[in-house]
C-alpha positions as a Markdown table, in Angstrom:
| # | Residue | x | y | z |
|---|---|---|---|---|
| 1 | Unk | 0.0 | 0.0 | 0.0 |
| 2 | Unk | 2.9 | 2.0 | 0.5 |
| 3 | Unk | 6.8 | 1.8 | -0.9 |
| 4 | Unk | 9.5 | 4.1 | -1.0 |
| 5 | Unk | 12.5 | 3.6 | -2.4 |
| 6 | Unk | 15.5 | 6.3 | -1.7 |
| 7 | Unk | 13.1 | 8.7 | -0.2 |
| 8 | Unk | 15.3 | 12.1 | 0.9 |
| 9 | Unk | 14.8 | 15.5 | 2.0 |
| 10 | Unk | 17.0 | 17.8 | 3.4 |
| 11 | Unk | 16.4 | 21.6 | 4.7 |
| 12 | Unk | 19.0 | 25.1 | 4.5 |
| 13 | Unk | 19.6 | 26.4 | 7.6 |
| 14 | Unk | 22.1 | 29.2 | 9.3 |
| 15 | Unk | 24.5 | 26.2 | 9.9 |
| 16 | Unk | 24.6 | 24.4 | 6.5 |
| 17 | Unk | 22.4 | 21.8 | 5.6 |
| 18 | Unk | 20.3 | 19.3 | 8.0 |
| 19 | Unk | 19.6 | 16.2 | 6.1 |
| 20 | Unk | 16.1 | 15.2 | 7.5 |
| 21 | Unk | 15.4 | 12.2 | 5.6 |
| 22 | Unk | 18.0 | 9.8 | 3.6 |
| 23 | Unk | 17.0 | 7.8 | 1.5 |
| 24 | Unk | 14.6 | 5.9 | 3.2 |
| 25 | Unk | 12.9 | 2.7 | 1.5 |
| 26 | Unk | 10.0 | 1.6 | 3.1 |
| 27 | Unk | 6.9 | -1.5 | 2.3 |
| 28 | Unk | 3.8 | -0.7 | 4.0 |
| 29 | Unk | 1.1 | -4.1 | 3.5 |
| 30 | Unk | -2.2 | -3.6 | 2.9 |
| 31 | Unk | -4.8 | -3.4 | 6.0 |
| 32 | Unk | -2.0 | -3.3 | 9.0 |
| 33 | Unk | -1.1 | -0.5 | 11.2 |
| 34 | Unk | 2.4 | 0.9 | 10.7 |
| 35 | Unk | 4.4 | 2.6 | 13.3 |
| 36 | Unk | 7.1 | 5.5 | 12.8 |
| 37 | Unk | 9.2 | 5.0 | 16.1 |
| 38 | Unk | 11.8 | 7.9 | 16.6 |
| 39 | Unk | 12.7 | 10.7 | 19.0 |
| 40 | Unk | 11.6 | 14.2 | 18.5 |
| 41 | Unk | 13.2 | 15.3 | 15.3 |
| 42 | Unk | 14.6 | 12.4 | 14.0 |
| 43 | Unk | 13.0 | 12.7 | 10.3 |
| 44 | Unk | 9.2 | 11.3 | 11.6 |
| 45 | Unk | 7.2 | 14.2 | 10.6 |
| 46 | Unk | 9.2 | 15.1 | 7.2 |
| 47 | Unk | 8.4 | 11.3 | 6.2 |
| 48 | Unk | 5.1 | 12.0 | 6.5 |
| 49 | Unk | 4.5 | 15.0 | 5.2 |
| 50 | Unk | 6.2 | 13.7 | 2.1 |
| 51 | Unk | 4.1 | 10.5 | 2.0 |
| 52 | Unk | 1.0 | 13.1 | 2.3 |
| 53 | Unk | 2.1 | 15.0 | -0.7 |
| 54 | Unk | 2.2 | 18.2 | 1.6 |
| 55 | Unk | 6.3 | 19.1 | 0.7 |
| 56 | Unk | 7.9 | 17.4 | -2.1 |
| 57 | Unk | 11.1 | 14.7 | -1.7 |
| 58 | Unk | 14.2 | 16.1 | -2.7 |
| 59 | Unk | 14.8 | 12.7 | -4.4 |
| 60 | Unk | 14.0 | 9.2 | -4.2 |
| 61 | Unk | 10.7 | 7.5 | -5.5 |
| 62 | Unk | 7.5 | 6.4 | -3.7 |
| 63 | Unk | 3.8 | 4.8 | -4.9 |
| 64 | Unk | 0.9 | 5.4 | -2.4 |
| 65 | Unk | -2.2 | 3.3 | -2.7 |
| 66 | Unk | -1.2 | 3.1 | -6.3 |
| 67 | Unk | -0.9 | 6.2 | -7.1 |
| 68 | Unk | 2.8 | 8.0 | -8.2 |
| 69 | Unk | 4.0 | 10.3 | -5.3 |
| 70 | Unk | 5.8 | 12.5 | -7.9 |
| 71 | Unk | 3.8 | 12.5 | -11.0 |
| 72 | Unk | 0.1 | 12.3 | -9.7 |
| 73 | Unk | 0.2 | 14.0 | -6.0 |
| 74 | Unk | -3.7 | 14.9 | -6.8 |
| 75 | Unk | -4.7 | 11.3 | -6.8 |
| 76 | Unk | -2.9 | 9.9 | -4.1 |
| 77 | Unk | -4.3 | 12.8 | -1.9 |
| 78 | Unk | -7.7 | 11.5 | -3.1 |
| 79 | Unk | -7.0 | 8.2 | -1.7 |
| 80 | Unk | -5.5 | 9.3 | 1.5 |
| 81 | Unk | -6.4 | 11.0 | 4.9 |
| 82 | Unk | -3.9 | 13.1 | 6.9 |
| 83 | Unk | -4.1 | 13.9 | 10.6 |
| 84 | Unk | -2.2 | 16.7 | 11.9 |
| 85 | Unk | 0.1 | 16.5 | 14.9 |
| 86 | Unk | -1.5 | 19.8 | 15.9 |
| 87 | Unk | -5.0 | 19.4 | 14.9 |
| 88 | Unk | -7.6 | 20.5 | 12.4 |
| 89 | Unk | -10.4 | 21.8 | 14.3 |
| 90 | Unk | -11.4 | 25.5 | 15.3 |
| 91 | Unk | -12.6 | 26.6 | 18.4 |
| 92 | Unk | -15.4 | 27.8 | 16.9 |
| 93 | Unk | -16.3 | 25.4 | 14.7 |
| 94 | Unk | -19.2 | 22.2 | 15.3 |
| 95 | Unk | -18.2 | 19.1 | 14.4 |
| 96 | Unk | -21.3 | 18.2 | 12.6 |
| 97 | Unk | -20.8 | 21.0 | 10.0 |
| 98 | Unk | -17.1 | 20.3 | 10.0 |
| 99 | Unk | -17.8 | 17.1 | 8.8 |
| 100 | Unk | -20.0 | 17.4 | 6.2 |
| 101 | Unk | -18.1 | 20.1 | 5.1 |
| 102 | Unk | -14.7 | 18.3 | 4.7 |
| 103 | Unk | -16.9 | 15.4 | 2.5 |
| 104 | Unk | -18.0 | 18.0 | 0.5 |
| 105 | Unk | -14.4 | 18.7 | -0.2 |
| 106 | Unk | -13.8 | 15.8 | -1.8 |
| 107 | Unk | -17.2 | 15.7 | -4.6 |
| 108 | Unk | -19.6 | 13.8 | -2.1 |
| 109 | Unk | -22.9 | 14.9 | -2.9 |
| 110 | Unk | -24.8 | 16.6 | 0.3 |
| 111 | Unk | -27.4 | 13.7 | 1.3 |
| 112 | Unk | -24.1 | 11.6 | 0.9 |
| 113 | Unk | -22.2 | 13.8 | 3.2 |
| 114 | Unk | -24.9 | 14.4 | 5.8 |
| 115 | Unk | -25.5 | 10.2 | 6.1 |
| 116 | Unk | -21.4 | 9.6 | 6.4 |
| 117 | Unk | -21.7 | 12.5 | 9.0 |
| 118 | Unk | -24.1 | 10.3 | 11.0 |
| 119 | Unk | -22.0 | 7.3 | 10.4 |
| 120 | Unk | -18.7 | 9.3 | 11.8 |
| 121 | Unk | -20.5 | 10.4 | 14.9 |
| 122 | Unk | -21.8 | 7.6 | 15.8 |
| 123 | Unk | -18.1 | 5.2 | 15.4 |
| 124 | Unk | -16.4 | 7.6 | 16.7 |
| 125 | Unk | -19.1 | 8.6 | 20.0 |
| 126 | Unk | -19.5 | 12.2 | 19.0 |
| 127 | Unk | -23.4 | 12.2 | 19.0 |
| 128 | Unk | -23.9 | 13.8 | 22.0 |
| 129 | Unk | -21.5 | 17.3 | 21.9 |
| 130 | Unk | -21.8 | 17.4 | 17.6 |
| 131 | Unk | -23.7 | 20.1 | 17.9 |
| 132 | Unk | -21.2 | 22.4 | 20.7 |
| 133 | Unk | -18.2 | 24.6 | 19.5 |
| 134 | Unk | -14.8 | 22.4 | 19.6 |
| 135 | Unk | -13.4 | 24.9 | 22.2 |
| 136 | Unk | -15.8 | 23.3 | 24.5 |
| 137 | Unk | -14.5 | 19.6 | 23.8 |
| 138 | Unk | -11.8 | 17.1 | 26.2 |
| 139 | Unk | -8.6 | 16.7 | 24.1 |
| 140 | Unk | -9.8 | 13.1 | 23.7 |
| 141 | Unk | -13.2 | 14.6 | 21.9 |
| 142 | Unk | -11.7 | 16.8 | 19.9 |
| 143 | Unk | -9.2 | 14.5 | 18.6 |
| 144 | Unk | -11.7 | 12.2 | 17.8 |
| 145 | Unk | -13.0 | 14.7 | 15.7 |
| 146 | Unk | -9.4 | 15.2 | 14.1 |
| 147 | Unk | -9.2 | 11.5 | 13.4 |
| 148 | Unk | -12.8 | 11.6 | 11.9 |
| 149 | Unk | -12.7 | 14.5 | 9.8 |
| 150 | Unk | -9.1 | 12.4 | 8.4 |
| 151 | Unk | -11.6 | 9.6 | 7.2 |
| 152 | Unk | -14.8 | 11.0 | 6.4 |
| 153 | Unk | -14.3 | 10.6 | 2.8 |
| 154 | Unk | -13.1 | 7.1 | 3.3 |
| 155 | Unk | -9.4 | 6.9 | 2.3 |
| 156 | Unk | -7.6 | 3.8 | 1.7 |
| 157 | Unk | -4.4 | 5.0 | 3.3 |
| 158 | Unk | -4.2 | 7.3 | 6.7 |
| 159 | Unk | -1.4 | 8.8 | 8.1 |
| 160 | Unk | -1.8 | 9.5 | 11.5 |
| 161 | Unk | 1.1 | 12.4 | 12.9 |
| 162 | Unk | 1.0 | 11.7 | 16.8 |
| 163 | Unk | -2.6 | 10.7 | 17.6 |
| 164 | Unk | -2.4 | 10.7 | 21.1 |
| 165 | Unk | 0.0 | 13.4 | 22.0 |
| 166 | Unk | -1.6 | 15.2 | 25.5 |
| 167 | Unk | -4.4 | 13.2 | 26.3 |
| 168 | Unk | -4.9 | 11.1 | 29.3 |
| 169 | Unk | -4.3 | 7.4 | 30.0 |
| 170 | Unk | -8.3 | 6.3 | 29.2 |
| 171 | Unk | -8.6 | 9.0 | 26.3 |
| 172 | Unk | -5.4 | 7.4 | 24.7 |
| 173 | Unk | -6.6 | 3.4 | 25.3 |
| 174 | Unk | -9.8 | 4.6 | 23.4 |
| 175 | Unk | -8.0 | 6.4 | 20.5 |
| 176 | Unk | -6.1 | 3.2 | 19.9 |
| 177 | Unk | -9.3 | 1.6 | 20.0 |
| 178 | Unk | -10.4 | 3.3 | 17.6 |
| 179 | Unk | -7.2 | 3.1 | 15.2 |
| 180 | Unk | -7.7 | -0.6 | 15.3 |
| 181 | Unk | -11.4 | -0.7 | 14.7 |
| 182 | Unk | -10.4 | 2.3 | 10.8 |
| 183 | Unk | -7.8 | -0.8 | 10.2 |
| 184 | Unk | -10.9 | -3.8 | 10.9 |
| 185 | Unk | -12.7 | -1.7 | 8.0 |
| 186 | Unk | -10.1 | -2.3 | 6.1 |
| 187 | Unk | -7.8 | 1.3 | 6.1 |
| 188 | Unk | -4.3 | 1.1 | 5.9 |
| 189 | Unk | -2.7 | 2.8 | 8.9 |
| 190 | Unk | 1.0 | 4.8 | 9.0 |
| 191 | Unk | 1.4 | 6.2 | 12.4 |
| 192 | Unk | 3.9 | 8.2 | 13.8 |
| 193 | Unk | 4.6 | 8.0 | 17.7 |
| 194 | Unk | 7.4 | 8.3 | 20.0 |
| 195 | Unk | 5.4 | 6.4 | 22.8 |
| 196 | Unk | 7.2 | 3.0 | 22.9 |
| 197 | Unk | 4.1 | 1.4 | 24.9 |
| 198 | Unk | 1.8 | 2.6 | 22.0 |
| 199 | Unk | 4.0 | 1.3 | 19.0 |
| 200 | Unk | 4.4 | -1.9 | 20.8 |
| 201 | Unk | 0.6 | -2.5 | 21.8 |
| 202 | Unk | -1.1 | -0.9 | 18.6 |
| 203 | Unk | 1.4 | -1.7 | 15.8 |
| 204 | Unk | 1.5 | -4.8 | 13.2 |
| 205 | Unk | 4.7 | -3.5 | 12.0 |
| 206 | Unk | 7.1 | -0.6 | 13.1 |
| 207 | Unk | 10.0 | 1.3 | 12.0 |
| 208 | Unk | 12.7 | 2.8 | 14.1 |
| 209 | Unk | 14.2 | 6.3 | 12.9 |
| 210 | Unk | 17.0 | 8.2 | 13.9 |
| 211 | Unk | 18.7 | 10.9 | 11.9 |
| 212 | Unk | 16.8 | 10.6 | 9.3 |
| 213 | Unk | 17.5 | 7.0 | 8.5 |
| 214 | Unk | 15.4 | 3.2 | 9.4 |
| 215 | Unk | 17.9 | 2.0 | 12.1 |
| 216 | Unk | 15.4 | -1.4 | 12.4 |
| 217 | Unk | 12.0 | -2.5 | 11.2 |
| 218 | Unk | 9.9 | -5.1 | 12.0 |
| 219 | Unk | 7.1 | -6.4 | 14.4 |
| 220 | Unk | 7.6 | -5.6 | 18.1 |
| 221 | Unk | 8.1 | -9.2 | 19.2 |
| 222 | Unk | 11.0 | -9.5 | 15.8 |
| 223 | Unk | 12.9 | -6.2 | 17.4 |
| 224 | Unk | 12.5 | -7.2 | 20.9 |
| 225 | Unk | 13.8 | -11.2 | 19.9 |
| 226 | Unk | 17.0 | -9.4 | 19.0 |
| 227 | Unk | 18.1 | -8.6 | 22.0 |
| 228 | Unk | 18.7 | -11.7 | 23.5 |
| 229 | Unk | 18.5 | -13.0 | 27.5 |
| 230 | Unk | 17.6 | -10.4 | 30.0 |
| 231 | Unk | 17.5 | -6.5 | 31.7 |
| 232 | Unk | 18.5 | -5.3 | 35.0 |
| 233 | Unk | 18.4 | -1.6 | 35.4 |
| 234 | Unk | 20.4 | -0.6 | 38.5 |
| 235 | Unk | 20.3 | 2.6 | 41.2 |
| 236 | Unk | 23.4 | 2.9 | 42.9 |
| 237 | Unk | 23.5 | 5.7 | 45.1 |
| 238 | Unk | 25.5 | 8.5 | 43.1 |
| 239 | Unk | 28.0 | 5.9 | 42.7 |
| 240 | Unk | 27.0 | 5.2 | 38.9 |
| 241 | Unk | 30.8 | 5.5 | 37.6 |
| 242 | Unk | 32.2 | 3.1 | 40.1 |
| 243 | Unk | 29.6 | 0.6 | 39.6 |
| 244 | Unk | 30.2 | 0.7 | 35.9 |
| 245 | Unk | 34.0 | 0.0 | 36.2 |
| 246 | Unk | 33.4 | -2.7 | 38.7 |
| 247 | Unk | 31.0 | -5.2 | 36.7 |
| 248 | Unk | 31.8 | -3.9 | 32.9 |
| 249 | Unk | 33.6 | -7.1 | 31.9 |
| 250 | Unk | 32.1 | -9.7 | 34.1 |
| 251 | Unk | 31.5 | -13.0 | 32.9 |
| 252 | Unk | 27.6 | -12.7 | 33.6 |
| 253 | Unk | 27.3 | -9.2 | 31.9 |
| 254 | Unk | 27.2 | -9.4 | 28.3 |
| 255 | Unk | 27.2 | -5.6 | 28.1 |
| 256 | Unk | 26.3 | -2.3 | 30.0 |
| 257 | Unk | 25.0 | 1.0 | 29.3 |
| 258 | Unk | 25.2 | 4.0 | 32.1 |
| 259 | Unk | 21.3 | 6.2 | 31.5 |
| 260 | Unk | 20.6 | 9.0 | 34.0 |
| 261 | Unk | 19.0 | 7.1 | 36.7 |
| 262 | Unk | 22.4 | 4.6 | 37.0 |
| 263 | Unk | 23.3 | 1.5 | 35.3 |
| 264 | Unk | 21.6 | -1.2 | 32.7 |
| 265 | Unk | 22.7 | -4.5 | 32.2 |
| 266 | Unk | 22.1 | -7.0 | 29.6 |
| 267 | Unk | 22.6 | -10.5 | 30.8 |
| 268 | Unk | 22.1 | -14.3 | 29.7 |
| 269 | Unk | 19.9 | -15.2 | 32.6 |
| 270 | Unk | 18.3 | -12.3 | 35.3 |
| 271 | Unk | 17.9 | -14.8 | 37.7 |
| 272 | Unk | 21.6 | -15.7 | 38.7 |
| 273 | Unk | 23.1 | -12.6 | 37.8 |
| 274 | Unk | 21.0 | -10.4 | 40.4 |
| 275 | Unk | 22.9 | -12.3 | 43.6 |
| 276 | Unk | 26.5 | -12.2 | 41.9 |
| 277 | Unk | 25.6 | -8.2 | 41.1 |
| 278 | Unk | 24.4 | -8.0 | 44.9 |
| 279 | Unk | 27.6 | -9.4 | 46.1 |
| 280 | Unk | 29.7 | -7.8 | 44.1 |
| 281 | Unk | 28.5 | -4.5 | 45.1 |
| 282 | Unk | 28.4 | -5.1 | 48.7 |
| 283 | Unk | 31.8 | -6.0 | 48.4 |
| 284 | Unk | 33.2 | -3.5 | 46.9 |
| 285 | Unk | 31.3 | -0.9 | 49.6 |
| 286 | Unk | 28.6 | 0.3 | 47.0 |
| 287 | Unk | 25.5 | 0.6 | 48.2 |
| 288 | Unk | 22.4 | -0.5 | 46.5 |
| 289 | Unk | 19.2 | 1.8 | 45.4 |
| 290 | Unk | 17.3 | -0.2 | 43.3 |
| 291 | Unk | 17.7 | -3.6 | 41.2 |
| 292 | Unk | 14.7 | -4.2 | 38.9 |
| 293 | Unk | 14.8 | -7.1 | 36.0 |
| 294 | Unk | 12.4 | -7.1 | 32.7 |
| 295 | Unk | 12.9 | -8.4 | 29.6 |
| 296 | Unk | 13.9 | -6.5 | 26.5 |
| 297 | Unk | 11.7 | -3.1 | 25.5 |
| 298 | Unk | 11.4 | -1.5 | 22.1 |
| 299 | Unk | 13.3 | 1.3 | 24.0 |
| 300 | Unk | 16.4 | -1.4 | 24.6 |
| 301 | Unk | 16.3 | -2.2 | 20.9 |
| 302 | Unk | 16.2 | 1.8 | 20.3 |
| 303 | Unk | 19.9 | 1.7 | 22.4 |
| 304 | Unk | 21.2 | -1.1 | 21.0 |
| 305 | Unk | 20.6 | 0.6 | 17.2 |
| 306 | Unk | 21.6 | 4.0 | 18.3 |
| 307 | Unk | 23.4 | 3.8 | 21.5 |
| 308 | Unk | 20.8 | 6.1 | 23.3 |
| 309 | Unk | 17.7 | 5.7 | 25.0 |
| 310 | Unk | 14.6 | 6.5 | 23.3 |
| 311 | Unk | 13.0 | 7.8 | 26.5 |
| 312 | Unk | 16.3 | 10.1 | 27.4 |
| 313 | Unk | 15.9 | 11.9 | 23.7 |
C-alpha cells in the first residue's frame, strides 16, 4: 500500500544543511497498522508529510495506494487521509458541520455527506456534543474529531502524525481503540509515535528512525527477539561510575549501558546474575538503590541501534 524507495529530503539552515530524511525505502502491506518510532526530530514528521504530498522529496521514489508520489500527487491525496500532529479543528467550529463540510471537499454529494456524518458520529461517540463549538471539547473529543474529519471521505491510506499526543491514560486506550477498529474496515494505517508502549501495543509492523534513516524494522516481538536473555536496570547511590567500572567485563554481563538514573545490564539469565551483582557491590562498599529485571523493550532495541535511549531523547 505504500513503498519508498530512496526517499530524501533535506532543509538550508544558518548552519549548513540538515539532512532530515535519507534515502529511506520503506513496504507498508495492505490493511495493517504501521508505526514510525523515533525521538523528537529524528526525520518522523518530514516522512510523513512527504508520504502526504504536503512538501515534495528532494529525491528518491514512492507509490501510495497506487498512485505516483511525484507524477500524480492529486490522486494519491484523493486516496488518502492526513491527521495533523496539531489538529484540524477550530474553536469555533461544530463538528457536525465540520464534517460534512470536509466530504463535501472531496465531490460527495450533500445527502451523501450528511449520512457519512451520521455514520462518523456515531463510530467515533461524538453524538452527544456534535452540535457544541470544539473549544468546549476534552482533548480526547476533539481529537476524535481530528481523526474523523481524516476519514470521512473514506481513504484507503491514513497517516496519522502523533494521535495521542496530550491526552490522558483512558482517552489514549480509546483512540487506539479506535485506530484498530479504521484498520478492521479495512484502512491502511502509517502512524507516527514516539510512545514506545503505544508502538508496541497498537502496531502490526514498526520502524525505528534516527537521523533521518530506518535503524530497524519489524514487528515488536521480531525487534525485541534481537536482543537476547535479559535487563536489569540498576540505582546505585551517586555511585553510577564506580559501579560501571566494577562489573563492565564480568562474565555474567554481556554488556552495560550508564542512562541517568544509573546502570543497565544485559545479561544471559536475570535470575543468577542479580545475587552475583548483589555481592559484588556489597563488596566493593557500594550501596544499592534499586535492582529491577524485565525483559527487552522497544526502548532497549532503540539503544542497542543507536546507542541512546529513546526515552532520554
Amino acid at each position: 500500500m505504500i513503498e519508498t524507495k530512496g526517499l530524501r529530503k533535506s532543509y538550508r539552515s544558518r548552519k549548513g544543511t540538515v539532512d532530515a530524511v535519507r534515502g529511506v525505502d520503506l513496504y507498508v502491506e495492505a490493511g495493517e497498522i504501521y508505526g514510525f518510532l523515533g525521538p523528537n526530530g529524528a526525520g518522523k514528521t518530514t516522512m510523513l508529510r512527504m508520504l502526504a504530498t504536503l512538501i515534495r522529496p528532494d529525491g528518491g521514489e514512492a507509490v501510495i495506494a497506487g498512485a505516483d508520489l511525484l507524477r500524480a500527487p492529486g490522486e494519491v491525496r484523493r486516496r488518502i487521509g492526513y491527521v495533523a500532529q496539531g489538529g484540524s479543528t477550530l474553536d469555533d467550529s461544530i463538528a457536525r458541520e465540520e464534517l460534512v463540510r470536509q466530504s463535501r471537499f472531496y465531490g460527495v454529494s450533500k445527502a451523501e455527506s450528511v449520512r457519512r456524518t451520521a455514520a462518523a458520529m456515531e463510530a467515533f461517540q461524538l453524538t452527544e456534543f456534535a452540535h457544541r463549538p470544539c473549544k468546549t471539547y476534552s482533548g480526547g473529543q476533539r481529537r476524535r474529531v481530528d481523526i474523523a474529519l481524516g476519514v470521512i471521505h473514506r481513504p484507503t491510506v491514513v497517516f496519522l502524525d502523533e494521535p495521542t499526543t496530550g491526552l490522558d491514560p483512558q482517552s489514549r486506550a480509546h483512540m487506539w481503540d479506535e485506530i484498530r477498529r479504521l484498520r478492521d474496515e479495512g484502512m491502511t494505517i502509517f502512524v507516527t509515535t514516539h510512545y514506545l508502549d503505544e508502538a508496541d501495543a497498537l502496531c502490526d509492523r514498526i520502524s525505528i528512525m534516527d537521523h533521518g534513516t530506518l535503524v530497524a524494522e519489524g514487528t515488536p516481538a521480531e525487534l525485541k527477539r534481537e536482543i537476547a536473555g535479559d535487563v536489569i536496570t540498576l540505582g546505585v547511590n551517586g555511585a553510577t561510575a564506580q559501579a560501571a567500572k566494577l562489573l563492565d567485563g564480568a562474565a555474567y554481563v554481556s554488556s552495560i549501558e550508564q542512562t541517568a538514573g544509573g546502570l543497565r545490564l544485559y545479561v544471559d539469565a536475570g535470575g543468577t546474575a542479580i545475587p552475583q551483582i548483589m555481592r559484588a557491590l556489597d563488596g566493593a562498599g557500594l550501596t544499592l538503590g534499586t535492582i529491577e529485571l524485565h525483559r527487552p523493550s522497544l526502548d532497549d532495541v532503540f539503544l542497542e541501534k543507536t546507542g541512546r535511549s529513546l526515552r532520554e531523547s
